[in-house]
TIDRENRO-549299 format. One record per residue (C-alpha): z, y, x. Coordinates in Angstrom, 1 decimal. Each point is the difference from the previous one (the first is absolute). Layout:
        w        v        u
        Z        Y        X
...
! end
This chain:
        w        v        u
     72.8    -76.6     36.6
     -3.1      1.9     -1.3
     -1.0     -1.0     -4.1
     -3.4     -1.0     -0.5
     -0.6      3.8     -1.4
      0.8      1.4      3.3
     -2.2     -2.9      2.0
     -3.2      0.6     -1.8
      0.9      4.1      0.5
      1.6      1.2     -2.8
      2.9      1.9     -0.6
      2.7      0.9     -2.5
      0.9      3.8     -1.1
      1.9      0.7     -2.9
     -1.0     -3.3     -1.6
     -4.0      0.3      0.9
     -1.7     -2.3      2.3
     -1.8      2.3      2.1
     -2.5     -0.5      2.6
      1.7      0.4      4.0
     -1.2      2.4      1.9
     -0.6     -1.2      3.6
      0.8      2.7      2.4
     -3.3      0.8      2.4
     -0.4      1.7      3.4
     -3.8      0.9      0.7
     -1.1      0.0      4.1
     -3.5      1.8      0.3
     -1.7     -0.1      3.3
     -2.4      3.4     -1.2
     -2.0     -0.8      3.4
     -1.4     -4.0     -1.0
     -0.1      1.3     -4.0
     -2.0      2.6      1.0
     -2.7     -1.6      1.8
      0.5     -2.9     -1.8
     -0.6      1.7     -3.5
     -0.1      3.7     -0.2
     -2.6      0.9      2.8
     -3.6     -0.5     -1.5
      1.7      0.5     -3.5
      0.2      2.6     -2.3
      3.6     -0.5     -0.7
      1.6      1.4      3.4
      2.1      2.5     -2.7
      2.3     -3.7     -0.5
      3.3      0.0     -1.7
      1.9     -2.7      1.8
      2.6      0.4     -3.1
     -2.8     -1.2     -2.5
     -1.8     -2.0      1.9
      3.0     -2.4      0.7
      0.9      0.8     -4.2
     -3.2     -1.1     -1.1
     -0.5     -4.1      2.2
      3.9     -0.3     -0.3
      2.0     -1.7     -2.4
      1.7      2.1     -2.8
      3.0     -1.3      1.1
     -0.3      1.2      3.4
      2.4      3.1      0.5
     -1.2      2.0      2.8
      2.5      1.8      1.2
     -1.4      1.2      3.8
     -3.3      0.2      1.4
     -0.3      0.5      3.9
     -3.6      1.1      1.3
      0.0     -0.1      3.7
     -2.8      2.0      1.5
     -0.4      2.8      2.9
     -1.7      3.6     -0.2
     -3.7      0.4      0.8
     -1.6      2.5      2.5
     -2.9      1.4     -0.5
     -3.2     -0.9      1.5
     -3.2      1.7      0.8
     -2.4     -1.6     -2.4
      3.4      0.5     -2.6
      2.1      3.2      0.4
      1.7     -0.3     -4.1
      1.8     -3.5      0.6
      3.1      1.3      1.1
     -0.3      2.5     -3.1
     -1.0     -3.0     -2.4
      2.8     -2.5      0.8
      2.5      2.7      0.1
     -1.0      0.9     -3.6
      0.1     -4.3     -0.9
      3.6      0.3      1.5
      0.5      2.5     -2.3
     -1.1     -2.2     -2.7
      2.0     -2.6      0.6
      3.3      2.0      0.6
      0.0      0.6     -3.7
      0.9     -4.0     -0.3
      4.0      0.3     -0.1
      0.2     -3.2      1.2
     -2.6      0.0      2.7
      1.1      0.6      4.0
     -2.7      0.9      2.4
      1.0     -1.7      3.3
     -2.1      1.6      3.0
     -1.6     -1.8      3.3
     -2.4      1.5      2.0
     -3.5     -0.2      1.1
     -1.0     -0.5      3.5
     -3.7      0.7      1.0
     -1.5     -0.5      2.8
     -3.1     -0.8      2.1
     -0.7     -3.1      1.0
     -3.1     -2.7      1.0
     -0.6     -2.6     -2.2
     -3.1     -2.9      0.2
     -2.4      0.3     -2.5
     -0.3     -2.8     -2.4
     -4.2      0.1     -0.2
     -0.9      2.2      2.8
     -3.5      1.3     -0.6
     -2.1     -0.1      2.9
     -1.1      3.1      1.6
     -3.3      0.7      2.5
      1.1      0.3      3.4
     -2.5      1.7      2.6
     -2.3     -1.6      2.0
      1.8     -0.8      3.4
     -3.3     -1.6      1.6
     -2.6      2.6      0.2
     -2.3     -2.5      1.3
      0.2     -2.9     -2.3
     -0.1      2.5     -2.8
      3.0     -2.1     -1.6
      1.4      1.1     -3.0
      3.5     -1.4     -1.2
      2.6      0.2     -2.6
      3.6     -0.4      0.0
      2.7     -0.2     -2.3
      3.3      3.0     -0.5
      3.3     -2.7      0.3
      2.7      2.8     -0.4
      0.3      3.4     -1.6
      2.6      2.7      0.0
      1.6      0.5     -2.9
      2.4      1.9     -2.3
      2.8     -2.3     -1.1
      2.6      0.7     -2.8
      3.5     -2.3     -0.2
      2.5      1.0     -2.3
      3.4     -1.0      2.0
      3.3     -0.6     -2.3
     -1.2     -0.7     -3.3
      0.1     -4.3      0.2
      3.6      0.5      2.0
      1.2      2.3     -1.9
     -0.9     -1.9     -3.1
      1.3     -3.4      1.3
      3.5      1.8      0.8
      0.3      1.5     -3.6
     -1.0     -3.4     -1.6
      2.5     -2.2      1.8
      3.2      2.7      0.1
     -0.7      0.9     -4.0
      0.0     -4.1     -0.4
      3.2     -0.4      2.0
      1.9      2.7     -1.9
     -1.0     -1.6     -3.4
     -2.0      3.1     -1.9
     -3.0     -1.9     -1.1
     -0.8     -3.2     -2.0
     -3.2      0.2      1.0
     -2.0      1.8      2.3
     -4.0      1.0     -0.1
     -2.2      0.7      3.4
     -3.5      1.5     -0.5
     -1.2     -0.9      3.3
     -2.0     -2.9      1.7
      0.9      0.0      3.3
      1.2     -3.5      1.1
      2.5      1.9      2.6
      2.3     -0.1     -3.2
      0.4     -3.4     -0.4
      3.0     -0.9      1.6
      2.2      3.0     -1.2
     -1.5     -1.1     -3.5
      0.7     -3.6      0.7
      3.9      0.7      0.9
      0.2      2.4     -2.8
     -0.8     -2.8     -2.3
      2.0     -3.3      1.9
      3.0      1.9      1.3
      0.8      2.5     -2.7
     -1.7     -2.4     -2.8
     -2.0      3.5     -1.9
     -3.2     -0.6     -1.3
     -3.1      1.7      1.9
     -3.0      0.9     -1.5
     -3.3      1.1      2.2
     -2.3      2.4     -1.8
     -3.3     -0.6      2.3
     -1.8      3.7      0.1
     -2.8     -1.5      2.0
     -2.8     -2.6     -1.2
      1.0     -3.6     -1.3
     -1.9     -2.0      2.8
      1.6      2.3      2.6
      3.8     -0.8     -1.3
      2.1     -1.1      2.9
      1.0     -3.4     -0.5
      3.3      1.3      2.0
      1.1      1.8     -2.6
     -1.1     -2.6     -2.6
      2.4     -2.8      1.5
      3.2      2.0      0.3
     -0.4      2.0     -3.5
      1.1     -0.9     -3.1
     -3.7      1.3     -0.9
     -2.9      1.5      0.1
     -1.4      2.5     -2.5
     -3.7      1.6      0.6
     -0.3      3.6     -0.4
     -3.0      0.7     -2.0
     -2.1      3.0     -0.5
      0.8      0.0     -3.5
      3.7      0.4      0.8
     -0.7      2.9      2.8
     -2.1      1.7     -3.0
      3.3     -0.2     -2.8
      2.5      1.4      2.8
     -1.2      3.2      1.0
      2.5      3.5     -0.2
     -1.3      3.0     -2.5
     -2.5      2.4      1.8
      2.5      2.5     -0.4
      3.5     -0.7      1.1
      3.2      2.1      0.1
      3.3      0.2      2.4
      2.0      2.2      1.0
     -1.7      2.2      1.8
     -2.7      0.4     -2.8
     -3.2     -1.6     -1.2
     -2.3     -1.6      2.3
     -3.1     -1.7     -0.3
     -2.1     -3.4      1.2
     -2.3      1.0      2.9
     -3.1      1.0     -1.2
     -2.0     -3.0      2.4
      1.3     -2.5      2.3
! end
């Protein structure tokens, strides 16, 4: 039976009463925190590490951060991106605790209807009536990017780290309601605690995620600004440096 020192989350060593750590696994989907936070920002050069150090509680131990992403091609109108995220990967490699778990990217063409078509002129068809008429563009061809993996991938790790009992609690940057139900078993069948830290805005946080977490916390800007890496990093290969634009 646990004293009342151990309930409110204390512990004894060598006759101190100490705070208790609680063990803590961190699950980024680096797709939905990127456009969620990171894309019109400043602070793309983010240190996952600090950023979950600085909203967390002090008494939150993280022991594993999993970032679950894919590698970029490049594109016409941006040749470096490949070059760019290869050098963030680089970054965040010097986190010892940090895994990079890889999906992939799948692009494609496809025809998609516009949301407000705008309307175009259209040649006379009557010569004789000198009839001039417009009509409206429904569909356009278009360039789409999925990233295929990540929210799987993420899901698995989540419920199979929760079943073999490494975590007390575990933290998700992401907003995507597809997580709910591997979030909501991960708190009602293994009984951990799951805390959501939303990377998008607060009036577009999915109310998914809201019901089956233990909760929500906002990532602000001010946060994103206090957790960036050193413009100048080492490993073991050498030093390398942030990109010199984005």
């Amino acid at each position: 039976m646990q004293s009342l020192v151990e309930r409110l989350g204390f512990c004894f060593f060598n006759g101190i009463i100490l705070e208790k750590k609680i063990k803590t696994y961190v699950y980024i989907d680096g797709f939905n925190l990127y456009y969620g936070s990171l894309k019109k920002s400043p602070y793309k050069w983010l240190n996952p590490y600090l950023l979950c150090q600085n909203i967390l509680s002090n008494r939150n131990e993280i022991e594993s951060i999993k970032y679950f992403t894919a590698s970029v091609s490049a594109r016409d109108n941006d040749p470096g991106m490949p070059m760019r995220q290869s050098i963030y990967f680089r970054a965040l490699r010097t986190i010892d605790c940090l895994e990079i778990i890889e999906g992939h990217y799948l692009t494609h063409k496809k025809t998609m209807k516009i949301a407000e078509p705008p309307k175009l002129y259209k040649n006379i068809e009557n010569p004789m009536t000198l009839e001039s008429r417009y009509h409206e563009v429904e569909f356009a061809n278009v360039v789409s990017t999925e990233e295929k993996g990540s929210d799987v991938n993420l899901a698995t790790h989540l419920l199979l780290d929760a079943f073999d009992g490494k975590f007390d609690v575990a933290v998700i940057i992401s907003n995507d309601s597809d997580l709910a139900t591997p979030v909501g078993i991960t708190r009602n069948r293994f009984n951990k605690k799951v805390l959501i830290l939303n990377p998008h805005s607060k009036n577009k946080a999915s109310i998914q995620l809201a019901k089956f977490s233990t909760k929500v916390i906002q990532i602000s800007s001010e946060n994103l600004s206090e957790s960036l890496f050193k413009d100048s990093l080492s490993d073991n290969i050498g030093t390398f440096t942030k990109p010199a634009s984005w």
